[in-house]
C-alpha positions, 0 to 999 in steps of 0.5 A: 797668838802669833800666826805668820801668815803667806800672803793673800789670794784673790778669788780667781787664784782659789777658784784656780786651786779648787778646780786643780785639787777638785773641791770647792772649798767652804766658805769660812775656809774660803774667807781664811785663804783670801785674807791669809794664803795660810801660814804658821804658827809662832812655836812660842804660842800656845796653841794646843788643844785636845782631842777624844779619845787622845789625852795623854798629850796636847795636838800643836797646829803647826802650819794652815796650807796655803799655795805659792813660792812662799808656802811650797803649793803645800795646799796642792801638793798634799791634796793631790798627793794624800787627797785620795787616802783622807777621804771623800769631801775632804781637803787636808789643810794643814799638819801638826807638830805630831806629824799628822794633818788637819783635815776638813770634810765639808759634806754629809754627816761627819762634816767638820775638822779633825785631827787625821793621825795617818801614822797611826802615832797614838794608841787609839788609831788604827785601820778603822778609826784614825781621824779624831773630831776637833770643831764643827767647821773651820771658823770654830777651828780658830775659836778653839786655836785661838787664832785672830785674823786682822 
């Protein structure tokens, strides 16, 4: 899986986005953007998954948000920007060739990333429900997308 990524980060420069979007990131996210900053993802890939109730059509990841010149301060400007719609405990970390976003809520009973359609682009979603599990935490997100970090 080719996966272009922005760069890396220290600790001092997450630890400053944390506090400017207000979460602390988990973990195996946290251990992503020191060794990435995020990137994207060679459209040539596959690196398609499916989601319940969604079947009729493949979810794409097409970028993992990272920070700087290079990647747009996309981690920051989305939380700040939509952070409030998605929910509480929860850090949008990248969008979809669908136009949706990946999130990650990293506390209580409905931890984990989803799959979050906020256009309400498939027949299922709507007002109550339009967030559609993918993996229990970011680390398995890679597992099922088939992303290798070296």
């Amino acid at each position: 899986m080719a996966f272009k990524r922005n760069g890396l980060l220290t600790i001092e420069m997450i630890t400053k986005i944390e506090n400017e979007i207000g979460h602390k990131f988990p973990e195996d996210y946290r251990d992503f953007l020191l060794k990435t900053n995020g990137g994207r993802f060679d459209f040539e890939d596959n690196h398609e998954f499916k989601v319940e109730p969604i079947d009729e059509e493949d979810i794409c990841i097409d970028m993992l948000y990272g920070v700087g010149e290079e990647c747009d301060d996309l981690l920051i400007y989305m939380n700040n920007t939509y952070g409030d719609e998605a929910g509480d405990n929860t850090i949008i970390i990248g969008n979809t060739l669908s136009d949706g976003f990946i999130v990650y809520t990293y506390k209580g009973a409905d931890s984990g990333v989803f799959f979050w359609d906020d256009n309400y682009a498939y027949e299922f979603s709507g007002d109550e429900y339009n967030a559609y599990f993918i993996a229990k935490d970011f680390n398995e997100l890679m597992k099922i997308a088939n992303l290798k970090i070296e």
